[in-house]
C-alpha positions as CSV (number, residue, x, y, z in Angstrom):
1,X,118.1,36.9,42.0
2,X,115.9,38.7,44.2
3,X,113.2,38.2,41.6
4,X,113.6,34.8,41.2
5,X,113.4,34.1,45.5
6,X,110.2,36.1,45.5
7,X,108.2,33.6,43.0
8,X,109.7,30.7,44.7
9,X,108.9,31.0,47.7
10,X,105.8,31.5,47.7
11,X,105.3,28.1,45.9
12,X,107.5,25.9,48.1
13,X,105.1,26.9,50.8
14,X,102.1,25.6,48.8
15,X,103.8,22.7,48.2
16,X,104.7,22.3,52.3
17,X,101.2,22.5,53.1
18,X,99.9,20.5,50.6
19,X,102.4,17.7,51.9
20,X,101.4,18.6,55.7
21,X,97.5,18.0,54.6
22,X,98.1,15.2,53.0
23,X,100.0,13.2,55.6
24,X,97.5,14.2,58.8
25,X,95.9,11.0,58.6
26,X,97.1,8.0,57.9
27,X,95.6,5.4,55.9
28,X,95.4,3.0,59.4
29,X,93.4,5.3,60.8
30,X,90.6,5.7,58.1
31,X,88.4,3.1,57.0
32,X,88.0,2.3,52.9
33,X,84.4,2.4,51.9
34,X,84.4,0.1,49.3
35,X,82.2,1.2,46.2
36,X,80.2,-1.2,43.8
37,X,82.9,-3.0,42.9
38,X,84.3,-4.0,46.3
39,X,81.7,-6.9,47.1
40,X,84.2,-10.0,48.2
41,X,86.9,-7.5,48.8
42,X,87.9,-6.3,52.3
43,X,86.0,-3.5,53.4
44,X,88.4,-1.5,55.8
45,X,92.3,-1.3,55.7
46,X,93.4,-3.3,58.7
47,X,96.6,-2.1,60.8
48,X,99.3,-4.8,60.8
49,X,99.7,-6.6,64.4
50,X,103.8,-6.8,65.5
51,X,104.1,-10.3,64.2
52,X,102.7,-9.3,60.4
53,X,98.9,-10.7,60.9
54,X,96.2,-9.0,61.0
55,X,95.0,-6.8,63.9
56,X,91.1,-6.5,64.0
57,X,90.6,-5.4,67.5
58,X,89.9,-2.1,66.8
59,X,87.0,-2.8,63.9
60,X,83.2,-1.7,65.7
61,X,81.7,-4.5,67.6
62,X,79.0,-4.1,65.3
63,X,80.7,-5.4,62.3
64,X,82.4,-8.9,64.4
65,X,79.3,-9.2,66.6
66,X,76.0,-8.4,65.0
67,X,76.9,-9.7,61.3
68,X,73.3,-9.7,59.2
69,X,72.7,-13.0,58.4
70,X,69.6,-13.9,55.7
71,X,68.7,-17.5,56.1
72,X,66.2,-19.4,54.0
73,X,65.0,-22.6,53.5
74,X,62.9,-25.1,51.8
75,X,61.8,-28.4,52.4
76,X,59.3,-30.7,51.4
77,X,56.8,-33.4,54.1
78,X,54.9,-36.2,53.1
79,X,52.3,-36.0,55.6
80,X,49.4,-37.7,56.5
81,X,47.1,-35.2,56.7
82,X,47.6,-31.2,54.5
83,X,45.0,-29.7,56.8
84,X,45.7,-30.8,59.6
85,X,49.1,-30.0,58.8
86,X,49.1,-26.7,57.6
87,X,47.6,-26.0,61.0
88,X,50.4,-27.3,63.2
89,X,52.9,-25.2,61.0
90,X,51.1,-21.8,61.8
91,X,50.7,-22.4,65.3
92,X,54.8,-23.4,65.9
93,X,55.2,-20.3,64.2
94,X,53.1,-18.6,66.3
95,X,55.2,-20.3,69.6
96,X,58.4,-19.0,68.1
97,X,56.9,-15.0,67.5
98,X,57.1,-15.6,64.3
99,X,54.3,-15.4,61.3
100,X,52.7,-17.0,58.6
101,X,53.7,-15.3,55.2
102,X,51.4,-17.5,53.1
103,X,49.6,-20.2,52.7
104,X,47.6,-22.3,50.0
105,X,45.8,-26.2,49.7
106,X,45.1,-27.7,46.2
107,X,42.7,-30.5,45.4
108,X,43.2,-32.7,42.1
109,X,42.2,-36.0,40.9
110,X,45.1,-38.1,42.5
111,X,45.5,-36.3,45.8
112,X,46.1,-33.4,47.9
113,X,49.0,-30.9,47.8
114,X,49.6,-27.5,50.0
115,X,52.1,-24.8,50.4
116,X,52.8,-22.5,53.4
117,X,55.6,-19.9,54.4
118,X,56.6,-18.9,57.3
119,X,58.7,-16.5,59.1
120,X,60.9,-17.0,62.2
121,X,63.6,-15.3,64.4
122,X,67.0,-16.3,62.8
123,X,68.2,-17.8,66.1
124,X,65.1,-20.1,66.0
125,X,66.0,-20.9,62.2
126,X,67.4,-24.6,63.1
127,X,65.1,-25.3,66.1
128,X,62.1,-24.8,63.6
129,X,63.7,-26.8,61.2
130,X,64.0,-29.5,63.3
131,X,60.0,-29.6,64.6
132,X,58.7,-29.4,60.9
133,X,60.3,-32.7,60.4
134,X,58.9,-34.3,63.1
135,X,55.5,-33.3,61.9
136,X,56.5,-35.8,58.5
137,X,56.1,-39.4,57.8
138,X,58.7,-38.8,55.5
139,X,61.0,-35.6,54.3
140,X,62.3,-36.4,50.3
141,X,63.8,-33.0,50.3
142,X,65.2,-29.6,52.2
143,X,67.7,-27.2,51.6
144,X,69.0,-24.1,54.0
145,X,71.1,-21.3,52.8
146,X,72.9,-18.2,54.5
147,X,73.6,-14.9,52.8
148,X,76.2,-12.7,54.6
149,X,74.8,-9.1,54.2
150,X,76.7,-7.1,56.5
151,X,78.9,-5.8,53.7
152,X,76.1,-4.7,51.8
153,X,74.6,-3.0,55.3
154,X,77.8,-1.3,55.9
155,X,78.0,0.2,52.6
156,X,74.4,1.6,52.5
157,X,75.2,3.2,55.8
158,X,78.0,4.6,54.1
159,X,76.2,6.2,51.1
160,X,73.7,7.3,53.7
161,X,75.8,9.2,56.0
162,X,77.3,11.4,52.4
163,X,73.6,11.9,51.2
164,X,72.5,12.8,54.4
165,X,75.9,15.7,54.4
166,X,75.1,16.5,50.9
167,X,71.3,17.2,51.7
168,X,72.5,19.5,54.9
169,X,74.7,21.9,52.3
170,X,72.0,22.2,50.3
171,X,69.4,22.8,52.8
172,X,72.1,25.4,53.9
173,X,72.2,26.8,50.3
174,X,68.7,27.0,50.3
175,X,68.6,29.2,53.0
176,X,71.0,31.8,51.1
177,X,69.3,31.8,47.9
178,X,69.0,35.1,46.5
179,X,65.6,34.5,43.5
180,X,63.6,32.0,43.0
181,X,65.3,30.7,40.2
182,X,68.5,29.7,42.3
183,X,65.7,28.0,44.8
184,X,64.5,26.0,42.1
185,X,67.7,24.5,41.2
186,X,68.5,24.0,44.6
187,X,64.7,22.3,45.5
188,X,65.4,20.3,42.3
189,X,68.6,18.8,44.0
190,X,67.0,18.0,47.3
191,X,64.3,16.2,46.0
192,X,66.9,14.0,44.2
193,X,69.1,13.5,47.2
194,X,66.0,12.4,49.4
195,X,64.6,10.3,46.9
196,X,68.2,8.4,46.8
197,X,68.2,8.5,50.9
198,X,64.9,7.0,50.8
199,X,65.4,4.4,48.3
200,X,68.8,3.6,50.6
201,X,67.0,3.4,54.0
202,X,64.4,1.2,52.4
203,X,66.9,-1.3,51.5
204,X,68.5,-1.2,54.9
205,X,65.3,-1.9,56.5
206,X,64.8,-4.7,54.3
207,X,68.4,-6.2,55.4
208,X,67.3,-5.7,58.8
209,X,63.8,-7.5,58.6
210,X,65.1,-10.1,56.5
211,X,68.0,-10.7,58.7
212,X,66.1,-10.9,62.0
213,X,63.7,-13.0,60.5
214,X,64.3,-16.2,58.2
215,X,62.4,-17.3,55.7
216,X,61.1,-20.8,55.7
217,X,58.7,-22.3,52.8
218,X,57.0,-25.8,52.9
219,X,55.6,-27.8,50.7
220,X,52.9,-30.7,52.0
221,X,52.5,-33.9,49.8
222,X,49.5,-36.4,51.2
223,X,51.4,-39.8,51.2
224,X,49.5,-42.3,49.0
225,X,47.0,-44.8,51.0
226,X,49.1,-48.0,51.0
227,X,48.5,-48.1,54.9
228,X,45.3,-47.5,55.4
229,X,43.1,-49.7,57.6
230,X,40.9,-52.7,55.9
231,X,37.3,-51.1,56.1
232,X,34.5,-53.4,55.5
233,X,32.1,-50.3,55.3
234,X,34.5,-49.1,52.7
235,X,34.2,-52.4,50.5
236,X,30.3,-52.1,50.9
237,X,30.1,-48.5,49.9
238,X,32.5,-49.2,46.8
239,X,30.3,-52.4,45.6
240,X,27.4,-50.2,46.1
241,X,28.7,-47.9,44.0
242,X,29.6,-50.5,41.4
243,X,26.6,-52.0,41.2
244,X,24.4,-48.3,40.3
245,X,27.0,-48.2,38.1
246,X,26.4,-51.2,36.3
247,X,22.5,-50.5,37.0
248,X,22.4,-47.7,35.2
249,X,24.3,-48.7,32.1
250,X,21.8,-51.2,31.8
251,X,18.8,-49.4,31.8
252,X,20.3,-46.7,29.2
253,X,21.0,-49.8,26.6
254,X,17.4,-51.2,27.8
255,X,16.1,-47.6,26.6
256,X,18.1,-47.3,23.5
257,X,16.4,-50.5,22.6
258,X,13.0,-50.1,23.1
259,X,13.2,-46.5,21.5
260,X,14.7,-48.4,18.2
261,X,12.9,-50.9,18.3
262,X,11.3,-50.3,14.7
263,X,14.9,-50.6,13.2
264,X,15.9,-54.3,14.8
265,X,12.4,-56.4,15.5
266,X,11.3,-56.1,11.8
267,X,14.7,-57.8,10.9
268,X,14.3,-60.0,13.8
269,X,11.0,-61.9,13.2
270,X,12.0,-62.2,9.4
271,X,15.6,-64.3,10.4
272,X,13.1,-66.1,12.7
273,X,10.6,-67.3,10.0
274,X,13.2,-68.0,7.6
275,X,15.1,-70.0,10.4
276,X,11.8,-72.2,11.4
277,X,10.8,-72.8,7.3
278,X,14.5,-74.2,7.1
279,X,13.9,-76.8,9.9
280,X,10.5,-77.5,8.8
């Protein structure tokens, strides 16, 4: 008997601290990190309120007040002039502090196209929007779209905080290698870890650019010239034109001519004779 209460014992107090540990925190108090399947899910287990909904007040401000939004949009302007255009786009996105990303004009037989993008503040997204129509005779097309990336954000942040641990124990490791070979392996794991923080922070400062600025691409059609003024200087120059035109098709049959000439007057004089002898 007295045998038996010494091995039991011992393990019901294992098993009491295990059950202590294990109930410390409850899950209300800890927030989920979701992993890569978690995208549309909910990110953080919510306390219940007293009437069974859901109590968010104690989520960071950072999460309800400075979501990270990535706008875009497109749109296309008939215009009447690309150039002068392309010009009035740059400088209202100069006015708003924002930039030009990139720009281009093309030239072709039946007009004059362009392309520019530009970059704005997100809050001056729909105000921008609005001034590029007014610069348009007409706008056949535009589209806007919003990504929510604050999931995304928080989970980087996430994997950057356990990198950021994991790198500190080994650094700490490091420091109590005994031979090189154990400092190897260790430099070998630190050089992964920091290669997978870098590539993380990268991404986040992409979110972040991306979020505080959105993205706004244009494309400039010339509308076709069904309004343009009556110009009697136009007419003139176009019957100028005509008429070298015509001028100079004339003279290259005139030269054909006289440089054949051995192959059609012989034939010419002898249908003549023969035509007078019939008359006569």
């Amino acid at each position: 008997m007295n045998k038996l209460l010494r091995v039991s014992i011992p393990i019901l107090l294992i098993l009491g601290l295990v059950l202590i540990s294990g109930c410390g925190a409850s899950p209300s108090e800890l927030p989920s990190i979701p992993g890569e399947g978690g995208r549309g899910e909910e990110s953080f287990l919510v306390p219940a309120s007293a009437d069974g909904g859901r109590d968010e007040s104690w989520i960071p401000a950072e999460l309800t007040e400075d979501r990270k939004i990535v706008k875009t949009g497109y749109m296309t302007l008939e215009v009447e002039n690309i150039t002068e255009t392309m010009d009035k786009v740059a400088e209202m996105a100069d006015e708003f502090n924002g930039y030009v990303v990139s720009s281009y004009k093309h030239e072709y037989e039946r007009g004059v196209s362009g392309h520019i993008t530009i970059r704005v503040p997100s809050e001056k997204f729909d105000e921008a929007f609005a001034r590029l129509r007014q610069l348009a005779i007409a706008v056949p097309y535009e589209t806007t779209t919003a990504t929510d990336v604050t999931e995304e954000y928080v989970d980087l942040e996430a994997q950057l905080g356990n990198l950021l641990a994991t790198e500190a124990q080994y650094l700490t490791l490091m420091e109590k290698a005994e031979n090189v070979e154990d400092m190897l392996k260790v430099q070998k794991e630190i050089s992964n870890v920091r290669g997978q923080i870098e590539q993380i922070e990268g991404r986040m400062k992409y979110l972040e650019q991306t979020s505080e600025t959105s993205l706004i691409e244009v494309n400039l059609e010339e509308t076709e010239g069904l309004t343009e003024p009556w110009s009697a200087s136009a007419v003139l120059k176009s019957a100028v034109r005509g008429l070298t035109t015509f001028g100079r098709g004339l003279a290259t049959v005139l030269i054909w001519l006289g440089i054949f000439c051995w192959a059609w007057v012989p034939p010419l004089v002898i249908w003549l004779r023969r035509r007078r002898r019939a008359k006569s």
